[in-house]
C-alpha positions as CSV (number, residue, x, y, z in Angstrom):
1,X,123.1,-17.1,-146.6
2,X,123.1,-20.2,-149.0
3,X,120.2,-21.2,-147.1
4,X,117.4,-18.5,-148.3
5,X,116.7,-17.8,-151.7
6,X,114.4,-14.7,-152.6
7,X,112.8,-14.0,-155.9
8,X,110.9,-10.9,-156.2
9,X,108.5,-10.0,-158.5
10,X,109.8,-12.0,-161.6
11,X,113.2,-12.7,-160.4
12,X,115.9,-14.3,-158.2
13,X,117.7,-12.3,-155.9
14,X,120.9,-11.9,-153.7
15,X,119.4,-12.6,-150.4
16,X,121.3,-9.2,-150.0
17,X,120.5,-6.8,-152.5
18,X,117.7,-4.4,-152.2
19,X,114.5,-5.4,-153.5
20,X,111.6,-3.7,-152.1
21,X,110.4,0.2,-152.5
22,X,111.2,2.3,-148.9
23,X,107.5,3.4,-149.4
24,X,105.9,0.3,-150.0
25,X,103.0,0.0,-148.4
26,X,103.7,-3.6,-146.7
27,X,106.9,-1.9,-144.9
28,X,105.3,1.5,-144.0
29,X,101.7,0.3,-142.7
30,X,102.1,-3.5,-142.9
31,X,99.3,-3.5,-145.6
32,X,99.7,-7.0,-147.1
33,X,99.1,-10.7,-146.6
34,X,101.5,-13.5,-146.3
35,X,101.5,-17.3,-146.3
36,X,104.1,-19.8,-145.1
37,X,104.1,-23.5,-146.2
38,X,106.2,-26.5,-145.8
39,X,108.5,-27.7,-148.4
40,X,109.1,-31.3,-149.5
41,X,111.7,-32.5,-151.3
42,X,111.4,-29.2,-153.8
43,X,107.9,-29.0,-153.6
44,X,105.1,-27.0,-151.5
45,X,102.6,-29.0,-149.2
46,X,99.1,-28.0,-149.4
47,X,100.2,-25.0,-151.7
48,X,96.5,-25.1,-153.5
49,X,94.8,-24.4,-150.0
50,X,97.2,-21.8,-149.3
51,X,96.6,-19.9,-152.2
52,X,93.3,-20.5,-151.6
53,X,93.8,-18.6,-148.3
54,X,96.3,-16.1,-149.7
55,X,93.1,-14.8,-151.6
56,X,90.8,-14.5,-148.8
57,X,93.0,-12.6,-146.8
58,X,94.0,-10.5,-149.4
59,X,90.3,-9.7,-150.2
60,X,89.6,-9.5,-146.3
61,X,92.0,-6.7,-146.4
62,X,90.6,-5.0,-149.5
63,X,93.3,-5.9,-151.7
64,X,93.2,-7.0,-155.6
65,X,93.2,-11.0,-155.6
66,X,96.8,-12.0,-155.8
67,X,98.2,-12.9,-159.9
68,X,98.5,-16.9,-158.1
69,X,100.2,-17.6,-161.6
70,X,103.3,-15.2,-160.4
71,X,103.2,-16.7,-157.1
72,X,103.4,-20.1,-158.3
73,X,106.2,-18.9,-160.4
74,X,108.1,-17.6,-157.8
75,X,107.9,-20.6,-155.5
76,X,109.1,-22.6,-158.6
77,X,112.3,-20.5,-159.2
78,X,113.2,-20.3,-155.4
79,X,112.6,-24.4,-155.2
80,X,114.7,-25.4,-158.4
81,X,117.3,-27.5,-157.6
82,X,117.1,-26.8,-153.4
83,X,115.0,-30.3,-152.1
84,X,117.0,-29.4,-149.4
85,X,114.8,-25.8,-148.4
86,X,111.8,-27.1,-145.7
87,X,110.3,-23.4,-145.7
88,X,108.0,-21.6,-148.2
89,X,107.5,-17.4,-147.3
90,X,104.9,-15.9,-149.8
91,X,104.6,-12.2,-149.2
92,X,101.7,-10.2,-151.5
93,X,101.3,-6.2,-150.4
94,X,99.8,-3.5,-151.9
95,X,102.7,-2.1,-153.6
96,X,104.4,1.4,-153.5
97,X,101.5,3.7,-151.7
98,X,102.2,6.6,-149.8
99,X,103.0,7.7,-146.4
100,X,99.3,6.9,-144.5
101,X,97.1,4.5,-144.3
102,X,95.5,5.1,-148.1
103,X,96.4,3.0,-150.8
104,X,97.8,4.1,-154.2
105,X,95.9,1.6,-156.8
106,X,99.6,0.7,-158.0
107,X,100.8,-2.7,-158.4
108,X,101.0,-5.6,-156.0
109,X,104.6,-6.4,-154.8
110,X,104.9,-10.5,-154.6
111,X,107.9,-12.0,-152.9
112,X,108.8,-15.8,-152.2
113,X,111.9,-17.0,-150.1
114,X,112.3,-20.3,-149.4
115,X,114.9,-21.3,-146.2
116,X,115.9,-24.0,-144.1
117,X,113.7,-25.6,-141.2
118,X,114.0,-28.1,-138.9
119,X,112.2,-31.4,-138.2
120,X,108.8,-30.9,-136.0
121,X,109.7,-31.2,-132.3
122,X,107.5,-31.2,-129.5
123,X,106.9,-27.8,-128.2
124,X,107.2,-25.8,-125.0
125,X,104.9,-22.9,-124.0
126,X,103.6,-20.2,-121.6
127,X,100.6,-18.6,-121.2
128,X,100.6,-14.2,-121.9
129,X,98.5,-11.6,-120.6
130,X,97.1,-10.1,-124.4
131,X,94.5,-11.1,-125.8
132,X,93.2,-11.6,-129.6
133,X,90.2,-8.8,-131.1
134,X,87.7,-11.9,-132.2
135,X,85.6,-8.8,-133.4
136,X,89.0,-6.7,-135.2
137,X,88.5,-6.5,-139.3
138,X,91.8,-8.6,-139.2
139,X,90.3,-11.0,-137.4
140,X,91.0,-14.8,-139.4
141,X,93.1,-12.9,-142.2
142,X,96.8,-13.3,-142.5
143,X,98.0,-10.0,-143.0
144,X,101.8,-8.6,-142.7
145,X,100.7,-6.3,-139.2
146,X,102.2,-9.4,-137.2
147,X,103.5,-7.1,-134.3
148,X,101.1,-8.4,-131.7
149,X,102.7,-11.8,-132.2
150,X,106.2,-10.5,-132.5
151,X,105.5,-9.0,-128.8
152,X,104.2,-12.5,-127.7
153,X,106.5,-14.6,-128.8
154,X,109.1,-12.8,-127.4
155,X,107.7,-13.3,-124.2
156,X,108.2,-17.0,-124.5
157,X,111.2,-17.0,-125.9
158,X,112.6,-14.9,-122.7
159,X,111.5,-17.7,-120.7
160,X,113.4,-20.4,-122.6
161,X,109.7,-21.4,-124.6
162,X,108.7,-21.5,-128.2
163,X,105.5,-20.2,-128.4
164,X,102.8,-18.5,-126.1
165,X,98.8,-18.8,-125.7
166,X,96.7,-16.1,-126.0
167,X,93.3,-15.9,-124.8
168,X,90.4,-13.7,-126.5
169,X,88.1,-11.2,-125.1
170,X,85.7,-13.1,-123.8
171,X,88.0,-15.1,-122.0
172,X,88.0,-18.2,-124.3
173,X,91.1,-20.0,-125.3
174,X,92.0,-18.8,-129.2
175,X,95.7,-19.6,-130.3
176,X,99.1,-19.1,-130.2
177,X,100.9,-16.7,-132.3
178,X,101.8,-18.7,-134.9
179,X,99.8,-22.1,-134.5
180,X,96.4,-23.5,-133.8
181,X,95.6,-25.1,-130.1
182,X,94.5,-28.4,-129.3
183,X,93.4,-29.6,-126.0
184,X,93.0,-33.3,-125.0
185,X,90.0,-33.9,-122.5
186,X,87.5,-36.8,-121.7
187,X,89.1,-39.0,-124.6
188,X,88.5,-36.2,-127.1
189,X,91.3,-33.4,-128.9
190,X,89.1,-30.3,-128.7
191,X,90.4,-26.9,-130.6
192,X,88.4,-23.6,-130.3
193,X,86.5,-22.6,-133.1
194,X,87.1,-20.0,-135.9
195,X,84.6,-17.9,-133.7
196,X,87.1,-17.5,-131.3
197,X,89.0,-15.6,-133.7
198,X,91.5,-17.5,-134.5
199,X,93.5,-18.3,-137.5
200,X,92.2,-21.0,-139.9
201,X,95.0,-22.5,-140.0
202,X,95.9,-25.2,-143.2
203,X,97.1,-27.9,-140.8
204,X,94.7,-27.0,-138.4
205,X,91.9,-28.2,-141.0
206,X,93.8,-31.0,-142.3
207,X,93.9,-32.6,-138.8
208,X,90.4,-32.3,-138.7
209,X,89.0,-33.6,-141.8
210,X,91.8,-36.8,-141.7
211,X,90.9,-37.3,-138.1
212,X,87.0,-37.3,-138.9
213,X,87.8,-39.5,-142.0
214,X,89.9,-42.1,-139.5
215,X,86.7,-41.9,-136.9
216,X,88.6,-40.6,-134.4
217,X,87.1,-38.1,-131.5
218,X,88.5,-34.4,-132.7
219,X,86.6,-31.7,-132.7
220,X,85.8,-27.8,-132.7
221,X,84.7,-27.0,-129.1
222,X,84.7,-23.4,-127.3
223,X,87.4,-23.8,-124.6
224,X,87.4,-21.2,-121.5
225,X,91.0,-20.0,-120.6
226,X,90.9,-21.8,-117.4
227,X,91.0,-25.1,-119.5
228,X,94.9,-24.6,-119.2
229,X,94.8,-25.1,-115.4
230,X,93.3,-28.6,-116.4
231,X,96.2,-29.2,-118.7
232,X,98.8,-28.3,-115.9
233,X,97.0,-29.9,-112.9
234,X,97.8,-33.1,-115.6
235,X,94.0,-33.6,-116.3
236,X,94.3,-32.8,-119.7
237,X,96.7,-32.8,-122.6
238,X,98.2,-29.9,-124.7
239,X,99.3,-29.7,-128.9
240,X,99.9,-27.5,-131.7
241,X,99.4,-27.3,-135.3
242,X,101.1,-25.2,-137.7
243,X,102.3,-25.2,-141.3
244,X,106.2,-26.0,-140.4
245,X,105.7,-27.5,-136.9
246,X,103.2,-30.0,-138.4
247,X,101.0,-31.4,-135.5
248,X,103.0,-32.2,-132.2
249,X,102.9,-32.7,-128.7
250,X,103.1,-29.6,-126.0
251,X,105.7,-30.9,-123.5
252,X,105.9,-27.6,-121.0
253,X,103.4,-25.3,-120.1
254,X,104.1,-22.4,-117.8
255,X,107.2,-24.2,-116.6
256,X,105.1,-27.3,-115.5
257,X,106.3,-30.3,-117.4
258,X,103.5,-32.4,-119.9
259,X,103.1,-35.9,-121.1
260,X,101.7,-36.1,-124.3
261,X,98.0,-37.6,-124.3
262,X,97.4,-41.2,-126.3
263,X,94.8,-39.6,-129.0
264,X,97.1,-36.5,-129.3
265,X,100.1,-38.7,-130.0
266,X,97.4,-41.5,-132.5
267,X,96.8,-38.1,-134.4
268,X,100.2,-37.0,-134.7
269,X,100.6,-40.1,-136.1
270,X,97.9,-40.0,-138.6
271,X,99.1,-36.4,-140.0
272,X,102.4,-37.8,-140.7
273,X,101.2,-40.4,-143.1
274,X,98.6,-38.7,-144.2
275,X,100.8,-35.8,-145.4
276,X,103.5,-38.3,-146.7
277,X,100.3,-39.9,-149.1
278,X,100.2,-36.5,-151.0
279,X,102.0,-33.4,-151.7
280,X,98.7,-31.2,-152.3
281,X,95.6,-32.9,-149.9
């Protein structure tokens, strides 16, 4: 395991040794909050908006604002040395609680690893039969209770895909379960808005701000689900954002091969030298 390092509150681990209370709340009720970021050449892209989020979610779910301090120290120690590690995991739950759904008051458990990850690739996908709660409390945070996704997922990965599209309940493209959505249609790159309860993702709202800045035709836009029988009928185009898969091209939905659209690939583009400019946009 030379490739993971894990600190955990205040110190380095052996990726094998036992860090984590059996009755922590985060393991028995999946009361906490995460966030994953890129690494670069030992440092953390964008890591002041995800702290920024990391705090919202954790007061979304009720929780103490996370000690950012001990987070940043953790991502330090598990970066030092390792420009090689492309993958930042920042874990904050509510600490040892007991066996339900209350909380104890006790203190926060924080724990960073930092892995390997490979270079964004374009991405293939398939559409699943759930559907994301736009009205659930959880609804834009990102909590630990990642089941649903886990389920999801799994369903593309069966089928030889990396990731799968879920729609919301009132039949509205939302996201996948681990990245934001764009569609390409009429010369614009439309994604559905934080209404549709998706995630608001980091990348996700660095696409949009750089592509408004560049004057290019990317916007928020409600989508219907039927929008991906435009993308396979090859009227439309299909991409992803996330924090480790950056902003690609989808190449397969549903089986049916795609070509990448020309503003999808201009904005792909764009991302990667914006992000190059600066470590913390």
């Amino acid at each position: 395991m030379d490739d993971i390092v894990v600190w955990v509150d205040g110190r380095l681990r052996d990726p094998a040794e036992p860090a984590i209370s059996a009755v922590d709340h985060g393991i028995t009720v999946g009361d906490g909050v995460f966030e994953t970021c890129q690494a670069v050449d030992g440092q953390a892209f964008a890591l002041s908006r995800h702290l920024r989020r990391l705090t919202r979610s954790a007061r979304g779910l009720g929780l103490d604002d996370p000690d950012l301090d001990e987070v940043r120290a953790g991502i330090a120690a598990v970066l030092d040395g390792r420009p090689d590690l492309g993958r930042i995991r920042i874990t904050v739950t509510a600490g040892v609680g007991p066996l339900g759904s209350t909380r104890s008051g006790g203190r926060q458990t924080v724990v960073v690893v930092a892995g390997a990850a490979g270079a964004p690739r374009p991405v293939r996908s398939v559409r699943v039969p759930w559907v994301r709660n736009e009205r659930s409390p959880l609804t834009g945070l990102k909590t630990t209770s990642y089941a649903e996704n886990v389920v999801a997922v799994a369903a593309a990965t069966k089928v030889g895909a990396d990731e799968s599209w879920l729609a919301n309940t009132r039949g509205e493209l939302c996201e996948g379960t681990g990245s934001n959505v764009f569609v390409e249609v009429g010369g614009e790159l439309l994604t559905p808005p934080l209404s549709s309860g998706c995630l608001a993702g980091i990348t996700r709202e660095l696409v949009l701000e750089w592509s408004a800045q560049a004057g290019l035709p990317v916007r928020e836009q409600t989508l219907p689900w039927s929008v991906l029988d435009t993308v396979t009928a090859g009227d439309a185009g299909l991409a992803l954002c996330g924090s480790i898969r950056t902003f690609v091209p989808v190449v397969e939905l549903d089986g049916v091969a795609l070509e990448p659209f020309p503003l999808t690939l201009e904005v792909a583009e764009l991302y990667r030298r914006r992000a190059a400019d600066d470590i913390d946009p």
